[in-house]
C-alpha positions as CSV (number, residue, x, y, z in Angstrom):
1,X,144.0,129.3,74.6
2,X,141.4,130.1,77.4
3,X,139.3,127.3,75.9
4,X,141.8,124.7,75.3
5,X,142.7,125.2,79.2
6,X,138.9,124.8,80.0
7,X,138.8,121.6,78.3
8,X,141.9,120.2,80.0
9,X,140.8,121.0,83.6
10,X,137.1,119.7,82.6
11,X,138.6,116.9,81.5
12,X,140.6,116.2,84.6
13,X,137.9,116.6,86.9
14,X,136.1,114.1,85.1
15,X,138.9,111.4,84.8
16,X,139.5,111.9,88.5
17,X,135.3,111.0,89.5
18,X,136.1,108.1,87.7
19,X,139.3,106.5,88.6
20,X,140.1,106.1,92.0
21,X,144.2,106.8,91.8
22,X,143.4,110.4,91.1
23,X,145.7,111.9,94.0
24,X,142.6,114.0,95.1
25,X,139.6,111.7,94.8
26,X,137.7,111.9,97.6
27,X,135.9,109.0,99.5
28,X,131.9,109.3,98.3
29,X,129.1,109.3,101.0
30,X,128.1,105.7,101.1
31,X,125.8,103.6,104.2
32,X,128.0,101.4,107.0
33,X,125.4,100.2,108.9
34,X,122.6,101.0,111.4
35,X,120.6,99.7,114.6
36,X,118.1,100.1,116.4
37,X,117.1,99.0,119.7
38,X,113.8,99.4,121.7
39,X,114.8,98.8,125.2
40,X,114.7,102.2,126.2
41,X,117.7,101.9,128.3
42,X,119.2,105.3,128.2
43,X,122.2,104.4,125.9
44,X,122.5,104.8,122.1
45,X,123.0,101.4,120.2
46,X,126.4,101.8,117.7
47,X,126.3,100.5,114.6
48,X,128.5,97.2,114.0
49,X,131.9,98.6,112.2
50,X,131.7,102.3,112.9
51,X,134.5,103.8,112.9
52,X,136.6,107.0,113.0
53,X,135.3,110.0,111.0
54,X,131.9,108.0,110.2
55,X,128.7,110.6,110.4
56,X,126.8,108.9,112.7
57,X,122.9,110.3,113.4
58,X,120.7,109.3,115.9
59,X,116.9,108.8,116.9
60,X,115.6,109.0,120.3
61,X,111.9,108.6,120.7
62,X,110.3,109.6,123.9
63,X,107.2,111.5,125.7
64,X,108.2,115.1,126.6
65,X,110.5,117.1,124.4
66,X,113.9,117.1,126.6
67,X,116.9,115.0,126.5
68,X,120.3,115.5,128.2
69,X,123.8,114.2,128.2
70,X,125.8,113.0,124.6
71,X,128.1,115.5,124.9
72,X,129.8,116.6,121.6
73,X,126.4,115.3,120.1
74,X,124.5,118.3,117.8
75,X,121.3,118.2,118.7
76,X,119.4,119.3,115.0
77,X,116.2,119.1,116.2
78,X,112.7,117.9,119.0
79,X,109.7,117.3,117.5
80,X,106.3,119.0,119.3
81,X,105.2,116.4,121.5
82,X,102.1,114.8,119.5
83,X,100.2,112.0,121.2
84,X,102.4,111.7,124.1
85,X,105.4,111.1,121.6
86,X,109.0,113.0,120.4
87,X,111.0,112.4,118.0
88,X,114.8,113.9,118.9
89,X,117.6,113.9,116.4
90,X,121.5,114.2,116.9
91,X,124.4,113.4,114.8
92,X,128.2,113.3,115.6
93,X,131.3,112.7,113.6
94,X,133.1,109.5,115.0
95,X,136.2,110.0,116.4
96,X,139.0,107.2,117.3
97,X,137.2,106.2,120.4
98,X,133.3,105.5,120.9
99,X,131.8,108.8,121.5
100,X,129.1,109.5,124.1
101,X,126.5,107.1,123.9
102,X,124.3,108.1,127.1
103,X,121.4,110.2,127.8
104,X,118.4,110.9,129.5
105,X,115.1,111.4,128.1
106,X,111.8,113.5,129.1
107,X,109.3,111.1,130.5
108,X,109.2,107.6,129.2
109,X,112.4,106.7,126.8
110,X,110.8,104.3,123.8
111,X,113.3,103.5,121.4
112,X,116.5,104.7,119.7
113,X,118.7,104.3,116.4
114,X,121.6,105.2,114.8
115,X,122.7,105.1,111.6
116,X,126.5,105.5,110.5
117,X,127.6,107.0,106.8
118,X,131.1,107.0,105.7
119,X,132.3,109.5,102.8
120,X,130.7,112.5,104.7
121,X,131.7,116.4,105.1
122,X,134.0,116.1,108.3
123,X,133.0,119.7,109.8
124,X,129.3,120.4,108.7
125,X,128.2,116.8,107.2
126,X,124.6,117.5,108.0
127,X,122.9,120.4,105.7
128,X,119.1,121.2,105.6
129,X,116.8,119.1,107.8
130,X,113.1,119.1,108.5
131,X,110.2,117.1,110.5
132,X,106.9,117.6,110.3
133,X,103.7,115.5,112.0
134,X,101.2,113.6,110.2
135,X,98.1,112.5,112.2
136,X,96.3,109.1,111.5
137,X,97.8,108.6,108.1
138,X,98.7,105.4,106.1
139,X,100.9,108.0,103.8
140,X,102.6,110.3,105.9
141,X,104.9,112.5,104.3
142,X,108.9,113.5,104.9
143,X,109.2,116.6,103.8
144,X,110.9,118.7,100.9
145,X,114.4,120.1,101.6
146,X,116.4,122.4,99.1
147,X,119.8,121.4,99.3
148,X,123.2,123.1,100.2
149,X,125.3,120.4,98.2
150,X,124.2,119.4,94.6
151,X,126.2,115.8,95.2
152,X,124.5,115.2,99.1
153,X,122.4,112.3,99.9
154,X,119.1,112.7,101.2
155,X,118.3,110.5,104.2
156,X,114.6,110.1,105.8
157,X,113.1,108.4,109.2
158,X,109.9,108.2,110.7
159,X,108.7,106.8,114.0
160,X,105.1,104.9,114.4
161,X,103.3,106.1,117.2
162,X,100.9,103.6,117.5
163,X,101.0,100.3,115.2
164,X,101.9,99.4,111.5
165,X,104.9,98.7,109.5
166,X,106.5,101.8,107.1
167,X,107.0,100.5,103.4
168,X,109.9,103.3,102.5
169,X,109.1,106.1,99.9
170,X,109.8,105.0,95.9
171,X,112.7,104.9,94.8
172,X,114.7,104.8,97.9
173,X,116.8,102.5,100.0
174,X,115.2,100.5,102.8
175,X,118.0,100.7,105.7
176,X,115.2,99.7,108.2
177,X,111.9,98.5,109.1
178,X,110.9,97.9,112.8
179,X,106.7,97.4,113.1
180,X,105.3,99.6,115.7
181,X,108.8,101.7,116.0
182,X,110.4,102.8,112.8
183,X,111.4,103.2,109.3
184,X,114.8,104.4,107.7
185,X,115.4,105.3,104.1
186,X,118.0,107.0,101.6
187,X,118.8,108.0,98.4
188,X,122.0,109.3,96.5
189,X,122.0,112.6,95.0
190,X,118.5,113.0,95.0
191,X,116.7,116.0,92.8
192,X,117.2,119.8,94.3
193,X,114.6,120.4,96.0
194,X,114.0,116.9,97.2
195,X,110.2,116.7,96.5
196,X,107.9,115.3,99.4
197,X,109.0,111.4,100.3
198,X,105.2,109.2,100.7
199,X,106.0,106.6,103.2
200,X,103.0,103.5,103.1
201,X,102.2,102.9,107.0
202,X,99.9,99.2,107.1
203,X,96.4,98.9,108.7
204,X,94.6,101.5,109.6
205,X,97.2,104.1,109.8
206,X,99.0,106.1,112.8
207,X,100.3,109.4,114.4
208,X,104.1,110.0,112.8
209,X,107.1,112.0,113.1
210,X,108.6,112.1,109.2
211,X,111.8,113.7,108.9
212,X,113.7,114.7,105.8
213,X,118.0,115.1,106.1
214,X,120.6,116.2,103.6
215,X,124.0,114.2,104.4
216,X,126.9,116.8,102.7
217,X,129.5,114.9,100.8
218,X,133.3,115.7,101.2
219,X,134.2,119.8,101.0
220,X,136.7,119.3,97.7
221,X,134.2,117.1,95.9
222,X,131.1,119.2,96.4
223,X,133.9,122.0,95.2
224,X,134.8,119.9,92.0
225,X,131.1,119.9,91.3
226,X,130.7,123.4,91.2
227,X,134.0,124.3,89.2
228,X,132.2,121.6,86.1
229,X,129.2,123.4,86.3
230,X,130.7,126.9,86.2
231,X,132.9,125.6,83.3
232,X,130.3,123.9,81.7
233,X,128.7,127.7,81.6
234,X,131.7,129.2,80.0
């Protein structure tokens, strides 16, 4: 009896990842859009079409390692300063209206971008994060993250401090490629722990921030996920 109730739930959970009238289906993490803009102006760009409940995170590169204002922002992390440079990162989960899109930066404000995810956690969509510096490299590295979710999305930027154009880690998305500025990748469900991410930088190489981010999918699907395995245990 145990085991023919096992099997009917097991077999729920997987009709329900596959057909989207399942009642309790939850939307799946997927990419909306992104933009950067190197005017230093102050004010975060938005991507086109975000909207409420969108994960939205944000790069602000600059000289010294302080920036203030976006309030309700999360600030996850400044870089060391390296070469003059900083990489900041904050994320936010849209609500109805545009949320806070100014700030001031330490010193001399370079460029920003944001990125926007729907299909995210909606009260901690953000789980392990890292950055580390690489100096004068044409492979800098982003760097492996265990994850908190085994269905997350891993998500990884870097910034060029002085001159080249990123060609994004294998096997990943390109969601951006600026030369002399930046360089935005992801990848769905990626292996636990993530394994170092080899960006290619062209010429002769440059000073980099390389960042590494786990996006959290919804709470009751990362939940579904762990009931299969548990079962698949049994």
């Amino acid at each position: 009896m145990i085991d023919l109730l096992r099997r009917v739930i097991m077999t729920i959970i997987l009709f329900c990842g596959l057909w989207s009238f399942c009642p309790f289906v939850d939307a799946a993490i997927a990419f909306r859009a992104d933009v950067t803009d190197a005017s230093g102006d102050g004010t975060l760009p938005q991507p086109t079409g975000a909207a409420e409940g969108d994960l939205l995170i944000a790069q602000i590169i600059h000289s010294t390692a302080t920036v203030t204002g976006l309030t309700g922002w999360t600030e996850l992390e400044e870089s060391t300063v390296n070469n003059s440079v900083v990489l900041s990162t904050f994320y936010i989960i849209r609500g109805a209206g545009d949320p806070d899109l100014t700030y001031v930066a330490g010193g001399t404000d370079y460029s920003e971008y944001m990125i926007a995810y729907t299909g995210t956690h909606q009260t901690t969509p953000v789980g392990t994060f890292a950055v580390q510096y690489n100096a004068t490299s044409t492979t800098p590295d982003s760097p492996s993250i265990d994850l908190v979710d085994p269905n997350s999305w891993l998500y990884v930027f870097g910034d060029i401090v002085g001159t080249g154009t990123y060609t994004v880690p294998t096997g990943m998305t390109s969601r951006e490629v600026n030369a002399n500025i930046n360089g935005a990748a992801d990848l769905a469900t990626p292996t636990d722990p993530t394994g170092i991410k080899e960006w290619t930088l062209s010429g002769a190489g440059s000073d980099s921030h390389n960042l590494s981010l786990e996006i959290r999918p919804p709470a009751a699907a990362a939940r579904r996920v762990l009931i299969l395995s548990n079962l698949q245990e049994q």
